[in-house]
C-alpha positions in Angstrom: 0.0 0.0 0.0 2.6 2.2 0.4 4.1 1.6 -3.2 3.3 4.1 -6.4 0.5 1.6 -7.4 -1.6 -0.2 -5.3 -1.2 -3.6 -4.9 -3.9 -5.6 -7.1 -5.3 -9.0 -5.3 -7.2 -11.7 -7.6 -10.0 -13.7 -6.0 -11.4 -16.6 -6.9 -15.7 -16.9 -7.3 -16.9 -19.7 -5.2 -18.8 -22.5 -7.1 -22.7 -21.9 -7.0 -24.9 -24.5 -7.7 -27.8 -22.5 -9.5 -29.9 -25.8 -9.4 -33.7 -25.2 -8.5 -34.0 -27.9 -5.7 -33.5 -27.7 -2.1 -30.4 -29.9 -1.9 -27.2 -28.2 -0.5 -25.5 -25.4 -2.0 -28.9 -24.8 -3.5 -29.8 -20.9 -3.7 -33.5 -22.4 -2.6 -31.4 -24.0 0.0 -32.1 -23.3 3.7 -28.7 -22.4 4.5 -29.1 -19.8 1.6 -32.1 -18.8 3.0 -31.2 -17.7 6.1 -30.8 -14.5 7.1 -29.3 -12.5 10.2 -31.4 -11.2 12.6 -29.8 -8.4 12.8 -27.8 -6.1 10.4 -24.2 -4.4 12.1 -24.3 -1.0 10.2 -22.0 1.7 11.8 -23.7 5.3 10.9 -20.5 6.7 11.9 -18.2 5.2 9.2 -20.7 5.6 6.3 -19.4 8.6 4.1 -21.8 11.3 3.3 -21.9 14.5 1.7 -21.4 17.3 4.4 -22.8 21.0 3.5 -19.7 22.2 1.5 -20.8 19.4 -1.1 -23.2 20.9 -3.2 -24.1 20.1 -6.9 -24.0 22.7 -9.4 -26.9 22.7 -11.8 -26.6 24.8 -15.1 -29.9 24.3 -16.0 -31.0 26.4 -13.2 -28.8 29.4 -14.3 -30.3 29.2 -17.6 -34.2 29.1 -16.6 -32.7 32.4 -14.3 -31.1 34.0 -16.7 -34.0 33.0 -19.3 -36.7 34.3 -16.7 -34.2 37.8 -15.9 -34.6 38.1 -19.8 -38.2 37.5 -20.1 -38.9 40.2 -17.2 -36.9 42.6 -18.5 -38.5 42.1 -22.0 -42.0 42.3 -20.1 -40.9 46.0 -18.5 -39.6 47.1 -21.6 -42.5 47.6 -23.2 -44.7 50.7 -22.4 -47.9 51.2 -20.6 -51.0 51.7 -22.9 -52.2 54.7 -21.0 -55.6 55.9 -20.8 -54.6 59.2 -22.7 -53.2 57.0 -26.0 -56.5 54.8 -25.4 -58.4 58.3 -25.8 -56.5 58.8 -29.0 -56.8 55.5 -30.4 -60.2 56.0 -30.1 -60.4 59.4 -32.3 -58.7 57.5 -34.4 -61.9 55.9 -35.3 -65.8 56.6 -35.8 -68.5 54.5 -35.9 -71.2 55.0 -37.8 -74.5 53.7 -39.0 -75.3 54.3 -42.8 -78.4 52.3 -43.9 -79.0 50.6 -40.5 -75.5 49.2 -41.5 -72.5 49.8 -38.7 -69.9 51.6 -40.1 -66.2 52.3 -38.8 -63.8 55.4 -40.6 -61.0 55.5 -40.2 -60.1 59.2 -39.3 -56.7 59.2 -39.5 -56.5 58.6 -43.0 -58.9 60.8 -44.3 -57.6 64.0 -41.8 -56.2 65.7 -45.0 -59.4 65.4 -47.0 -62.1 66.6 -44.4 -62.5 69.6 -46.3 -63.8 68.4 -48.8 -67.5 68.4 -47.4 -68.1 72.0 -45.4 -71.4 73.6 -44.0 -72.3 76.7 -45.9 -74.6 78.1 -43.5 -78.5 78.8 -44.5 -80.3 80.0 -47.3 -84.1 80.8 -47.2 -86.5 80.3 -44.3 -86.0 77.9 -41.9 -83.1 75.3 -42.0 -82.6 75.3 -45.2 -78.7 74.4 -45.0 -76.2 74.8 -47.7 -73.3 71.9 -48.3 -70.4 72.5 -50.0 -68.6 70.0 -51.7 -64.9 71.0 -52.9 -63.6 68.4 -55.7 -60.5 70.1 -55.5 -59.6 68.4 -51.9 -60.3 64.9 -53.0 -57.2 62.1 -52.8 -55.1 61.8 -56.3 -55.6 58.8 -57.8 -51.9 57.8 -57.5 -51.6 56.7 -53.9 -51.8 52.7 -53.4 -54.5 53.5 -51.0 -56.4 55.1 -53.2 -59.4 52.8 -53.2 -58.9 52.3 -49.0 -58.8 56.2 -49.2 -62.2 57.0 -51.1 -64.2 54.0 -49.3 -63.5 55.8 -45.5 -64.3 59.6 -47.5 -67.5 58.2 -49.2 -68.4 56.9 -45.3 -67.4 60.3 -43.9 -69.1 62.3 -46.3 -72.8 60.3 -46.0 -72.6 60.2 -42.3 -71.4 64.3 -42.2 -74.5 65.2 -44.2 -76.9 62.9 -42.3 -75.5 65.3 -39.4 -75.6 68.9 -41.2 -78.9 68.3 -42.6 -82.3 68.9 -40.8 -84.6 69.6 -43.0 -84.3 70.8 -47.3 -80.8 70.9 -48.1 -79.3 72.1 -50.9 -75.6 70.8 -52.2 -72.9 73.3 -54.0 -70.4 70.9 -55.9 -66.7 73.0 -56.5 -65.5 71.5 -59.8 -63.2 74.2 -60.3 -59.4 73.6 -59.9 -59.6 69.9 -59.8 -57.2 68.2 -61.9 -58.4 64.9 -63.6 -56.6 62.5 -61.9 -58.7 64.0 -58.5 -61.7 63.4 -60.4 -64.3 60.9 -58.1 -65.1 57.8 -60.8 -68.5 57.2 -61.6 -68.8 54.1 -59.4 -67.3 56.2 -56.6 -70.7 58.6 -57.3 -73.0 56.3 -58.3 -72.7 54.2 -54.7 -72.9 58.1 -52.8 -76.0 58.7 -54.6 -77.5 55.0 -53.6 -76.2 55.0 -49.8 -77.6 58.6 -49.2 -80.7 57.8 -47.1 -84.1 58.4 -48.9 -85.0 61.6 -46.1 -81.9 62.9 -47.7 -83.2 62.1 -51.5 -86.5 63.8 -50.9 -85.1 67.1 -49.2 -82.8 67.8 -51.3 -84.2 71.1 -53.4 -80.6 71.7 -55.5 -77.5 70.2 -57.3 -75.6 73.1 -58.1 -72.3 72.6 -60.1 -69.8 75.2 -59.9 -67.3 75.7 -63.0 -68.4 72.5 -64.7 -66.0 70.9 -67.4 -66.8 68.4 -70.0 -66.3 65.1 -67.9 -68.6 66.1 -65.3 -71.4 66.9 -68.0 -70.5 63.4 -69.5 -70.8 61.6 -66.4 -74.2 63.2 -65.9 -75.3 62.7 -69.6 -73.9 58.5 -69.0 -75.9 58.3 -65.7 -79.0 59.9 -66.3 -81.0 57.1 -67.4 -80.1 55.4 -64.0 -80.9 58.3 -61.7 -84.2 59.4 -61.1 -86.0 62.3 -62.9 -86.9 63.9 -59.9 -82.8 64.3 -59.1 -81.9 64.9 -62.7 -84.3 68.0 -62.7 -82.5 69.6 -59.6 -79.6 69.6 -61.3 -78.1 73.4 -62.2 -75.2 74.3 -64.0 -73.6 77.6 -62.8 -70.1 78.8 -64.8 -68.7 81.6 -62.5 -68.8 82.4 -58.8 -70.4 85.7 -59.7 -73.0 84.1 -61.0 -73.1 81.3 -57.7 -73.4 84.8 -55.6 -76.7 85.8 -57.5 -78.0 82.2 -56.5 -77.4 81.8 -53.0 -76.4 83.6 -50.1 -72.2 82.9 -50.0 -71.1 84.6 -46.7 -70.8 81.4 -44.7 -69.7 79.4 -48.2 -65.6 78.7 -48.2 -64.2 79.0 -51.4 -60.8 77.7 -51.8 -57.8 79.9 -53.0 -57.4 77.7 -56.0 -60.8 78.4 -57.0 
């Protein structure tokens, strides 16, 4: 034992007779069977572990360090306040055109709203004047063009539902509108269906300010789908002089372009 290496000692296995009968040297033997009535186990020598031991785990670092990660992820991202809630919620309007729930979106139609304005009153009673400025509509171009003019057709129904108590008349602003800003004759065609049939029958006027030769095609196109009663409140009016002579204009914005 007290060499380099330790001393190796070879022991021999004793025979066993692995036979299933009782007969000596049998493991069903009785003298195999036997067992001691008591076992001699010192506590004391038995080696254990004291409290300096200790196992180290990585897997429980990484669940830390993965939860540590996760929590900080979790504070990183901000509160929804009640204030952005408040503005996500201008964001949107819901509407109800044709007992239909509608939702605009607001935020992409913010630079058209001008389009559609109040013009005040003409006559007796409230007789209101809406003005409708071509000249503001979305060009064509954008790749949201269609997304555009859907939420501006919803806006522009549901705004004259709201300005309009009783006979209304409408002031359409052709002037300084390039083609390309031009509402289709689908785009039209569906205003003139959705606007409620109150808003049909009160309407006394169509007035068209500077009109060029597409709008007068569209109109000639559509007239056999339109109603006589509409095609007959139809005016034509060429210069705002002549718009003045018509209808009271001090509440009626015209744009510079115009």
């Amino acid at each position: 034992l007290n060499g380099s290496h330790p001393r190796r000692i070879k022991l021999t296995a004793p025979n066993i007779n692995l036979s299933l009968d009782q007969s000596e040297g049998s493991v069903l033997s009785d003298d195999n069977l036997d067992t001691p009535d008591e076992i001699d186990i010192n506590v004391d020598d038995l080696d254990t572990p004291d409290e300096a031991d200790s196992f180290e785990y990585t897997g429980q670092e990484e669940q830390a360090a993965t939860k540590d990660a996760s929590q900080e992820e979790s504070e990183s991202i901000p509160e929804y306040t009640a204030e952005e809630e408040r503005e996500d919620n201008r964001l949107w309007r819901t509407v109800v055109i044709g007992e239909q729930e509608q939702r605009i979106d607001m935020k992409v139609i913010e630079p058209y709203k001008k389009v559609i304005s109040h013009g005040g009153y003409y006559g007796d009673g409230l007789n209101a004047i809406i003005v409708f400025a071509a000249c503001f509509l979305p060009d064509s171009s954008r790749t949201d063009y269609n997304y555009v003019m859907e939420n501006l057709f919803l806006y522009v129904i549901s705004t004259l539902e709201l300005m309009v108590a009783e006979d209304y008349m409408i002031v359409y602003l052709n002037g300084a509108t390039p083609r390309r800003r031009m509402p289709g004759l689908g785009w039209m065609k569906k205003c003139y269906q959705m606007i409620d049939r109150r808003l049909r029958k009160n309407l006394k006027s169509f007035i068209i300010v500077h009109p060029s030769w597409f709008i007068r095609t569209i109109l000639a196109v559509t007239r056999p789908f339109i109603s006589s009663k509409f095609s007959s409140k139809i005016q034509y009016v060429n210069t705002l002089a002549e718009l003045r002579e018509m209808i009271p204009m001090e509440y009626v914005h015209i744009p510079d372009s115009i």
